[in-house]
N, C-alpha and C positions, 0 to 999 in steps of 0.2 A: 398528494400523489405526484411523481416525478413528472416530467415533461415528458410527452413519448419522444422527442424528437432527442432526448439526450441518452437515447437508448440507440439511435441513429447513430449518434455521432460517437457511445460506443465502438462503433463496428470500426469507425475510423482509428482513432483516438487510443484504444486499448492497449496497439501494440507499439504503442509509441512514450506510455506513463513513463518510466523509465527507464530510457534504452541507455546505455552505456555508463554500468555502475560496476561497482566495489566487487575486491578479491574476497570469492566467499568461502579461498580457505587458508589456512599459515602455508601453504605453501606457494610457488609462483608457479601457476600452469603455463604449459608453453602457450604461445599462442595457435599455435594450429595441432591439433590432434584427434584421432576417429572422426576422422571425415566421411559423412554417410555420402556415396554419389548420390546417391538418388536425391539429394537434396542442394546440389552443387551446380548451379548453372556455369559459373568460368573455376576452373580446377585451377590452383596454385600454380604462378610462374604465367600465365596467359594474361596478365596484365602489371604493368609498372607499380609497385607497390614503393618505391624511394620516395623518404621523407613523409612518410604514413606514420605520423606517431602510436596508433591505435598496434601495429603488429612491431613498435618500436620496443623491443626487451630491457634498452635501459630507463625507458620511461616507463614501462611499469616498474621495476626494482624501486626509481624513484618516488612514482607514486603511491605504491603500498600502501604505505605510514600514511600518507594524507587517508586514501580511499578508508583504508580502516580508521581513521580522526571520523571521518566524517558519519559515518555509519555509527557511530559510537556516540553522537551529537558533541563532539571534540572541533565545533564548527571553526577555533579560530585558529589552532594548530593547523587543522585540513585546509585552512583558506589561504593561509600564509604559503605553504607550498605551491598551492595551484597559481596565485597570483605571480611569483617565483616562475613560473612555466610559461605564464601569459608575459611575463619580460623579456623572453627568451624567444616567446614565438606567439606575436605578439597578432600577425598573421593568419593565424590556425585555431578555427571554432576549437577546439578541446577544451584551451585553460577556460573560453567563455564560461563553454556549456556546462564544464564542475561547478563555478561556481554559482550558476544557474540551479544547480543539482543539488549543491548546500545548501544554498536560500529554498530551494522545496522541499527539502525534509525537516526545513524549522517548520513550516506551515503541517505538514504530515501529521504531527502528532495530536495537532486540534482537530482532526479531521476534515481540513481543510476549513475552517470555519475563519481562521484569523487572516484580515486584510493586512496585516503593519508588515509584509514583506513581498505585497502584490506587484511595483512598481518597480521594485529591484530586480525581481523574477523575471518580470518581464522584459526589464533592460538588460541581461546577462543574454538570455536566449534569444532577445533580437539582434544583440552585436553576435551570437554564435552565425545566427541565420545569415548575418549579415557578410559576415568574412567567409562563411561556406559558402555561397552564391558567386563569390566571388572565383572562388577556388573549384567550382564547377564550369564554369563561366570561359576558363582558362581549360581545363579538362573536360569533357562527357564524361570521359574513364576513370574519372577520380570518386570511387566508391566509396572511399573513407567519408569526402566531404557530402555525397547523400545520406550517407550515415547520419552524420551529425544536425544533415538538415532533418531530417523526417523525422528525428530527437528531436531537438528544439522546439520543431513547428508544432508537435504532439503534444508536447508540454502545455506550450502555449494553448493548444486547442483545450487540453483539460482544464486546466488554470479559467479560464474563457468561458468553458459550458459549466463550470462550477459556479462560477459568477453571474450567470445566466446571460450573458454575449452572445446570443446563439449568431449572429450575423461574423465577430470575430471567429468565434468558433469552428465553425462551419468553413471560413477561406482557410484558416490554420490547418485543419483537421485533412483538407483535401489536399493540400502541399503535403502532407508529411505523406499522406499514403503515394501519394504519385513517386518523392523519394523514395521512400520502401520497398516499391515498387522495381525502382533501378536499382535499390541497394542490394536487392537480393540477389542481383549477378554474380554477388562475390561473398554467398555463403561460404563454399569452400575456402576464403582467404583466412577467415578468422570464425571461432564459433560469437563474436558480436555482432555480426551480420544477422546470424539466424535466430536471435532471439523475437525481433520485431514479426518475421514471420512465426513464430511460433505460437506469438498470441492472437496474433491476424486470424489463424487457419485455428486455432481453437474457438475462440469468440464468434470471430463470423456465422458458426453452427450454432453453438452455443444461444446466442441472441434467435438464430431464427426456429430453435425448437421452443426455446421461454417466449418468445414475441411473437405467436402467431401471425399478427393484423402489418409485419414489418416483411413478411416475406416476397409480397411484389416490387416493393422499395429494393430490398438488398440482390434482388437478382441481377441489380445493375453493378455489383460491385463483385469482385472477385469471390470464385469459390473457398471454401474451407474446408479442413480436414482434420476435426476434432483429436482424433486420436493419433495424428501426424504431429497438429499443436501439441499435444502433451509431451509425445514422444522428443520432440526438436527442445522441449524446454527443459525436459531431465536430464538431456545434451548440454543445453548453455549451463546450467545450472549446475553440472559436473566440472565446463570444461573453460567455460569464460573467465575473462580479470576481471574485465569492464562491467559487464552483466551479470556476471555468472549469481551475485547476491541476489541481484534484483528479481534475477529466472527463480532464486530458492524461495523467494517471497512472494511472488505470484502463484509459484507451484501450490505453496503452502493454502495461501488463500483459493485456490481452487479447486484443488481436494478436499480442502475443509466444506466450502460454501457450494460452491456449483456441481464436486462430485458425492457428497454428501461422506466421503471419506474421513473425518476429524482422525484417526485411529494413523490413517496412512500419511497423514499432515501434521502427527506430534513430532515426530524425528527431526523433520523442519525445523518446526516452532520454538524445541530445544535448539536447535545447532542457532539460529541466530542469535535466540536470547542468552547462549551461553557464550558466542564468540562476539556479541556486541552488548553487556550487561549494563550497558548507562543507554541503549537505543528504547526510550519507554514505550513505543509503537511494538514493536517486538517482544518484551517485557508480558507486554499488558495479553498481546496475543496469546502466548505461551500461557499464564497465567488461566487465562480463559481455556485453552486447551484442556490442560491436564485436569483443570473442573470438570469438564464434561465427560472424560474420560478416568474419572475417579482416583487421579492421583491427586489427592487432597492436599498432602503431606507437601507436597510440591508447589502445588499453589499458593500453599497460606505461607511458605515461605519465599514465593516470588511477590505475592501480594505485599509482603511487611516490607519488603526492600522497594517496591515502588513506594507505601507510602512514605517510609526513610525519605526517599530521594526527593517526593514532593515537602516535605518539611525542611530539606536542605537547598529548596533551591533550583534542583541540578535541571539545565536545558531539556525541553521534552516533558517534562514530569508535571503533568497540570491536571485542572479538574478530569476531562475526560476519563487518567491512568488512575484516578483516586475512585471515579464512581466503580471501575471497575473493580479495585482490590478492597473496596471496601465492603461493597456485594459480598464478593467471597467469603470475606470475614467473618460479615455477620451470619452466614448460611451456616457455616461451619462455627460456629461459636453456638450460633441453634439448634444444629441437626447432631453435629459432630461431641461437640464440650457440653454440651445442655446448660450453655452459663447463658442465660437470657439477658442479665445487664449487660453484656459485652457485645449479645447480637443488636438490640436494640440502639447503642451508643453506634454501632458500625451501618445499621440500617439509615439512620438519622442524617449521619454524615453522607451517605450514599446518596440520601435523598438530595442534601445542599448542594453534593457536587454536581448532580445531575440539574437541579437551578440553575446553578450557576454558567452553565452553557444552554438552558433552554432547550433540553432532549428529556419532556415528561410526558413523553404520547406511548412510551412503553417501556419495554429491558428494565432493567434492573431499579427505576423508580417507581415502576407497576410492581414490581415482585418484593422492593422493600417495603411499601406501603400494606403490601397485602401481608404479607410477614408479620408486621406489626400490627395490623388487626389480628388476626390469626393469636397472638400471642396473649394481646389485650383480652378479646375475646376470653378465653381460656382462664386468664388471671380474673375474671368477673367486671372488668374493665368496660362496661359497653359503650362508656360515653368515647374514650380511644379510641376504642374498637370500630365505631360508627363516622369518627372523624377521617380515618385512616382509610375505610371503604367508601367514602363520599369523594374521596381523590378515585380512588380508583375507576369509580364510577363516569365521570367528570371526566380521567383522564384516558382509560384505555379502550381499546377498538370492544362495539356493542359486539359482535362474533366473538370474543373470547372468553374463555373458562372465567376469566379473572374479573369479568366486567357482570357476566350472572351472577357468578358468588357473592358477590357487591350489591350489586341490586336486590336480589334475593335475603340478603342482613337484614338490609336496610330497609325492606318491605316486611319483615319480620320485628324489626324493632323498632317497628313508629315511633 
């Protein structure tokens, strides 16, 4: 069971996962455009923006190609650029914080499980934090450089509460909201401002309608406005360079999971995995989507090209993206092709990919193990059959369909 207190730091932490990412379209939005007032605490021109690379038009042109490198796991093309940026301005968290933001989406596709790029993570985003404090230090009014702080520090605070830090966590997690906090004076400069609030004012409710026993805690932190959050992140998500990917991926994942919408979060799921098809986090997502929304046809052909890619090698593509597409395979080799040795051979593998990272307490190596009883079963097979529901028994939560069924075999065929 999670830690409640990382459902806390949540509230902090969320809207700070990845603030200031990738163009999420071929084309270059401007940087300021459909300005909501109602959501503009200083309106354009009320403050010194010279030498703000964030609303700098030639540095996005420039960084395009990296931002799309990176997003695409293209980590050394993307880093070459950025590092090119940090020569040049050597001064200014930005080049830090990308390559801060590289090194997190090598970790991303383990689902954060792998350490071999914890120390680097954290060296990029403390030298960002470091030269933004600086550049705050010299300004109050320089919102770019809270920008970048309350990124950083948020990072850090996730990085932290995933590792179970909570003492890091928790100093990180309350700097980034305090920046947030200021940076939001200058929603109307750029829609990268408003992304952090977006998640802020979503989650904040969010948490305290799922987290009952957290609601005298959060009263002490700022209100939210759920339907404000979504609204402001269909904004970035149309209208940001920097964020506008990252708003498409949150959006995605919160329609899917917290609005129970899968249906209104395939459109999503496609536009990343189509305009980033070597990003296996996005792949795997999408994949999973149009399963559940019975584009079969679609799936088992995203499924085959991830596992191409894990048999090739390519960045990203690890056990995790294989338990997932090989689930599929076999579901649809069973349900779909009625070819049993194919679902079986895809079950099997399903199962060692899910070994191989130590995630057998349910998904999809509960559902291939029960698959393969089920099959065994059927084929006269009891000895299988009984082998295959003694995992299941062993491994999946006693409240589930799939843990009676088990038991129930197995109390059946002493």
């Amino acid at each position: 069971m999670t830690h409640p207190r990382y459902f806390l730091l949540l509230l902090l932490l969320l809207p700070f996962l990845a603030l200031a990412q990738r163009p999420d379209t071929a084309r270059v939005p401007a940087p300021i455009r459909n300005i909501q007032v109602e959501n503009v605490d200083v309106l354009p021109g009320a403050v010194d923006t010279k030498g703000w690379l964030l609303l700098d038009r030639d540095i996005q042109l420039e960084l395009e190609g990296a931002i799309q490198n990176m997003y695409n796991f293209k980590y050394d093309k993307a880093e070459k650029q950025f590092r090119s940026l940090r020569r040049r301005y050597p001064n200014h968290p930005m080049p830090y914080f990308l390559m801060g933001l590289s090194t997190w989406w090598k970790i991303v596709p383990t689902n954060v499980q792998t350490t071999q790029y914890d120390k680097l993570f954290f060296a990029y985003m403390d030298s960002a934090i470091a030269v933004g404090e600086k550049m705050y230090e010299a300004d109050n009014k320089n919102y770019e450089a809270c920008f970048f702080l309350s990124a950083a520090y948020g990072f850090n605070a996730r990085l932290h509460a995933e590792r179970k830090d909570w003492r890091k966590a928790t100093f990180s997690s309350k700097h980034a909201l305090d920046y947030l906090q200021i940076s939001k004076e200058a929603n109307g400069l750029s829609p990268e401002f408003l992304f952090g609030q977006a998640l802020f004012n979503y989650y904040a409710v969010w948490i305290s309608e799922e987290y009952k026993l957290l609601r005298p805690v959060l009263l002490f932190f700022p209100k939210g406005d759920r339907a404000l959050g979504l609204k402001q992140l269909r904004s970035v998500a149309d209208n940001g360079f920097y964020t506008g990917t990252e708003a498409k991926f949150f959006l995605m994942k919160i329609l899917y999971n917290e609005e129970n919408s899968p249906k209104e979060a395939l459109p999503l799921s496609r536009y990343l995995a189509t305009n980033y098809p070597d990003n296996g986090y996005f792949q795997r997502f999408y994949a999973l989507n149009c399963f559940h929304q019975g584009e079969f046809t679609e799936s088992e052909r995203v499924s085959r090209e991830i596992l191409d890619k894990i048999n090739r090698g390519l960045p990203g593509y690890e056990f995790i993206s294989g338990r997932y597409a090989t689930y599929f395979l076999g579901w649809l080799m069973q349900n779909k092709y009625n070819d049993l040795a194919k679902a079986k051979d895809y079950y099997q593998r399903c199962i060692v990919f899910a070994e191989g990272t130590g995630e057998t307490s349910g998904g999809f190596y509960i559902y291939s193990h029960i698959n393969l009883a089920r099959m065994a079963d059927k084929a006269k097979d009891i000895a299988a059959a009984k082998k295959h529901y003694t995992v299941v028994e062993d491994k999946a939560s006693h409240k589930s369909d799939q843990y009676r069924e088990a038991k129930a075999y197995l109390k059946k065929h002493k």
